[in-house]
Structures are given as structure tokens and as C-alpha cells.
C-alpha positions in Angstrom: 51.9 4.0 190.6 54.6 2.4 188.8 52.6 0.4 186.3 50.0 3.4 186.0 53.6 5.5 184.4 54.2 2.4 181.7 50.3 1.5 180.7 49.5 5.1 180.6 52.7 5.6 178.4 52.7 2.3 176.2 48.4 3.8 175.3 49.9 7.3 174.3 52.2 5.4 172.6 50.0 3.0 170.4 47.4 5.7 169.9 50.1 8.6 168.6 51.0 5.4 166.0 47.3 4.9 165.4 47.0 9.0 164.6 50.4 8.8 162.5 47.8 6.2 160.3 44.9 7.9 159.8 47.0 11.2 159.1 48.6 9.5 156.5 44.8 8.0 154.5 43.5 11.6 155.1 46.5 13.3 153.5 45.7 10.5 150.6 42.6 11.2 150.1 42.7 12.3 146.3 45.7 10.3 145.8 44.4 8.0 142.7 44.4 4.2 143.6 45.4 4.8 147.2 44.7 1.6 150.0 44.5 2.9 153.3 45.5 1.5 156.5 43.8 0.5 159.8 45.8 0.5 162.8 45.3 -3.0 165.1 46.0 -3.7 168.9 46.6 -6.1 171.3 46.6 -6.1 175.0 50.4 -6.1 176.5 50.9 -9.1 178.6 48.5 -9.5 182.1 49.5 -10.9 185.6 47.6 -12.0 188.7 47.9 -9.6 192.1 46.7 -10.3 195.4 43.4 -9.1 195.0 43.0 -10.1 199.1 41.0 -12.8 201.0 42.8 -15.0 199.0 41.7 -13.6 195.6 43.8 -12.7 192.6 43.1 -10.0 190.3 44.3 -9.8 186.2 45.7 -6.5 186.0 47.4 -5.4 182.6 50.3 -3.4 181.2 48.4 -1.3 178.7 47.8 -1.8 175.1 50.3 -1.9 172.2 50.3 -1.5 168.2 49.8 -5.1 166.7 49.9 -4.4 163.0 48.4 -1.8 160.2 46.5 -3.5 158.4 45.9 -2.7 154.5 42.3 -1.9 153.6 41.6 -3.4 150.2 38.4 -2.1 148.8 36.9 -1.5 145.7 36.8 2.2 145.2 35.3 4.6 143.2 36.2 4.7 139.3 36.0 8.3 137.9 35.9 9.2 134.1 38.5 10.9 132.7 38.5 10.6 128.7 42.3 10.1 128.8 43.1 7.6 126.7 46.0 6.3 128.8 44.1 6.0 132.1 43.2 2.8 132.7 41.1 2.0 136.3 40.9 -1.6 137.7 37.2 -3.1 138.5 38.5 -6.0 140.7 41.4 -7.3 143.0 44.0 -7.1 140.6 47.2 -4.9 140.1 49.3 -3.8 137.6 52.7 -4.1 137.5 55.5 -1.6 137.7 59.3 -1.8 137.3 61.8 0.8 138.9 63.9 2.0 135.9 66.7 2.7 138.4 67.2 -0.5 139.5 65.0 -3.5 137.6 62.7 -3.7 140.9 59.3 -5.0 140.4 56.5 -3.6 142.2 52.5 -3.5 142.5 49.8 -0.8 142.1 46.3 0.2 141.4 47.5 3.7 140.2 46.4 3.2 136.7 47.4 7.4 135.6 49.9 6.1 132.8 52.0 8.3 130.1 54.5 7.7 127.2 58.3 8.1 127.8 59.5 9.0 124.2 63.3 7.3 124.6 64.9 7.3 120.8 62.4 6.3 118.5 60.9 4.0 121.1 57.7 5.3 123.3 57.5 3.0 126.8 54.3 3.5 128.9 55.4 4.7 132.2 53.7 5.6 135.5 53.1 8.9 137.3 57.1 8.6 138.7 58.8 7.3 135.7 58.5 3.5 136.5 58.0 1.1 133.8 54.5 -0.3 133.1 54.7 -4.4 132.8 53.1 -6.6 130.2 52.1 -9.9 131.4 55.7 -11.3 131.1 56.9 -8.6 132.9 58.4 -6.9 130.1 58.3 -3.1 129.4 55.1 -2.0 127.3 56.5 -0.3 124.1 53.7 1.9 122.6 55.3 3.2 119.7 52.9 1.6 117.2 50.0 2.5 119.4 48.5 2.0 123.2 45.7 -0.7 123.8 44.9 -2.1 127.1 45.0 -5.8 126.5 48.7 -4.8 126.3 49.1 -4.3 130.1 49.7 -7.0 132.9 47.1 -7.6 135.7 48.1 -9.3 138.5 46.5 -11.0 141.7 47.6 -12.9 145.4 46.3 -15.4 147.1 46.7 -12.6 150.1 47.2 -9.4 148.9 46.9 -8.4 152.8 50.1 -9.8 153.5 51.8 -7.3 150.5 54.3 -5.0 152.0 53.8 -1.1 151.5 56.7 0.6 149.7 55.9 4.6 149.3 54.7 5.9 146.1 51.4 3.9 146.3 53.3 0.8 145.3 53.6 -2.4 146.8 56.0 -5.7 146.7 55.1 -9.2 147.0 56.2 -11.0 150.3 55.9 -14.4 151.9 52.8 -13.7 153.3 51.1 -12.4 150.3 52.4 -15.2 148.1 53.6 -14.6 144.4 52.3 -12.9 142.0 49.6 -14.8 139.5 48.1 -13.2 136.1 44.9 -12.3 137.3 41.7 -13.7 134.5 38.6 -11.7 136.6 39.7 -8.1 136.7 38.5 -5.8 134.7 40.7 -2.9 133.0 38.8 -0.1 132.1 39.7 2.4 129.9 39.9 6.8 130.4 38.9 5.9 134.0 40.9 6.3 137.2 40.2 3.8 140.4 39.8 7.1 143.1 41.3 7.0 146.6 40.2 4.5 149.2 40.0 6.7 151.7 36.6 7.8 153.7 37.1 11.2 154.9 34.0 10.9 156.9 35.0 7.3 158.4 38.7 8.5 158.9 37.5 11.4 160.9 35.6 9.5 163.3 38.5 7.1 163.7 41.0 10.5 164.6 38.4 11.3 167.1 38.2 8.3 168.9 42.4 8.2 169.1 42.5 11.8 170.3 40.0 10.6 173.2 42.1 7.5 173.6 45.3 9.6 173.9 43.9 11.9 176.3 42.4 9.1 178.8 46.4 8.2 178.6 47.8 10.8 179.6 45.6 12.0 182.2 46.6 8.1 183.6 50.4 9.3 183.5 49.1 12.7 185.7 47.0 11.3 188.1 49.9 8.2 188.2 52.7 11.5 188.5 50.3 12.9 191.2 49.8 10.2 193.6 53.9 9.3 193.4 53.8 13.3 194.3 51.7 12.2 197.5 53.5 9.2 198.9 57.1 11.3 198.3 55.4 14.0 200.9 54.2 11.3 203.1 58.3 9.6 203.4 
């Protein structure tokens, strides 16, 4: 009854994790440039019982939460006539630098503006942040905004990138470094839409719900039958 408290447990566990996910692409859902995520298991570790007559029996522990993986597909690009909208048709990314402190991130949020500083105009993203020519240095449009001017980039595993809020990622080890990316496209007045499948996300929320619920009604029954062997003592 013991292991039917933990294995029930660790699968409400992994699937509240797995609902936390899909919450989060279906509150992004017309978040422009957005990558979802879909949540990965793996089985926790197994062990042989005496099944009897001499047999043994694999019996496991439940399931737990093995990764979230990013879901990096070309999405829709939508039309905007803004002439500082720029969408990407490829696997590239353009480059973004944290004013407060010189950090360099990664996005496919192409909804760009001017930051009027002096008699200097810098073209910013939707929070502020810098937008990166290939050199990584800050895009001044003063004289005038054309999109051979900004800095797409590419990884060998852009899977391996590591989510930082605000629709932006950094490079890591596993993703490799940043390389100027030759086969993306940059297109102009248009905006890359959200990645997100309503539909597909919906379908995944149902099947976690169910998941959740066989779960718990493993910890009641396990809670029950414990009930039943303290009566018999």
C-alpha cells in the first residue's frame, strides 16, 4: 500500500508539472514569436518482487518529469504594414541585448520600435532591449531603418537553448554558440505568430487531467486499503 501512496503521488506530481506547461503555450497563444513547450517523462526506477512459484515480477515507482522540451516550428507569418516588423521565415533568431546589464539574448519576436536617446534613434524590442546587428552592436536608425541592418542568428541545437522569460532565450552548452545564420529569411511589416495550437494544446490538457485523476484515485484506493489492514490489527 506503501508504494501505491509514492507512485500515485510522484504521477500527480509529473502531470500537475505537465498542466503547469500547457497552461503556460495556451496563455501564449497570441504572444508574437512564442515556442511552446512539450512536457517529457520517464519511468522512475523498477525492481523485481516475488511474484511466487519462483517468479519475479517488475513492478515500478511511478512516473516522473524528464525534461520540457522546446517546440521549434515554423509558424504562421501575419501581415502587418508596419515598417518595423520584421518576421523570420527559417530557423534563425535575432539578437537582443538587456540595456540594464549588457546581456545577450535570442528571439523570434521581430515587433521592433525606435528609442529616440539624444539625437540618436536605437531600434529596440517590445521591452526596451537593444536590437543587435551582426557584430552584436546596437542598431542605430537615425539615418533610416532597413532590414539588412539586423543580425540573424542560428545553433547547431537550438533545442538545447535555455528559456529566460520575455520570449527570449540564451545560448548554453548544449545548444552550442551562436553562428550568423545565411538561410533565413527576414521579412518585412510581417510578424512570425504564436506557435501555439490551441486545438492540439487542448487535447494534450485533457489527456493530463485524466492522467491526474487515475493518480489520485491510486492514492484513495492506496489510503483505503491501509484503512482496512489498520481495522484488521
Amino acid at each position: 500500500m506503501i508504494r501505491g501512496f509514492y507512485t500515485g503521488r510522484a504521477g500527480m506530481i509529473a502531470q500537475q508539472q505537465s498542466l503547469d506547461t500547457i497552461a503556460n503555450n495556451m496563455s501564449n497563444a497570441n504572444t508574437t514569436g512564442f515556442k511552446g513547450q512539450l512536457t517529457a517523462f520517464a519511468s522512475l526506477m523498477y525492481e523485481n518482487v516475488n511474484g511466487g512459484a519462483g517468479a519475479e515480477v517488475s513492478t515500478g515507482h511511478g512516473a516522473k518529469v524528464m525534461k520540457n522540451g522546446l517546440i521549434f516550428k515554423q509558424a504562421s507569418l501575419e501581415p502587418t504594414q508596419m515598417e518595423m516588423d520584421c518576421a523570420i521565415e527559417g530557423n534563425g533568431f535575432f539578437a537582443i541585448e538587456d540595456p540594464a546589464d549588457g546581456q545577450l539574448y535570442y528571439t523570434r519576436d521581430g515587433s521592433f520600435s525606435i528609442s529616440v536617446e539624444g539625437d540618436q534613434n536605437f531600434l529596440v524590442d517590445s521591452n526596451g532591449n537593444y536590437v543587435m546587428d551582426t557584430n552584436y552592436n546596437r542598431i542605430n536608425i537615425t539615418d533610416g531603418f532597413s532590414i539588412d541592418m539586423l543580425g540573424i542568428f542560428s545553433f547547431d541545437n537550438p533545442y538545447g537553448l535555455e528559456l529566460s522569460g520575455n520570449n527570449l532565450f540564451q545560448a548554453t552548452a548544449q545548444s552550442g554558440a551562436a553562428q550568423i545564420d545565411t538561410e533565413s529569411k527576414v521579412l518585412q511589416g510581417m510578424l512570425e505568430s504564436s506557435g501555439t495550437d490551441v486545438g492540439t494544446e487542448t487535447v494534450r490538457m485533457i489527456e493530463a487531467q485524466r492522467s491526474f485523476q487515475l493518480s489520485s484515485r491510486m492514492v484513495q484506493a492506496a489510503d483505503e486499503m491501509e484503512a482496512v489492514v489498520n481495522q484488521l490489527r
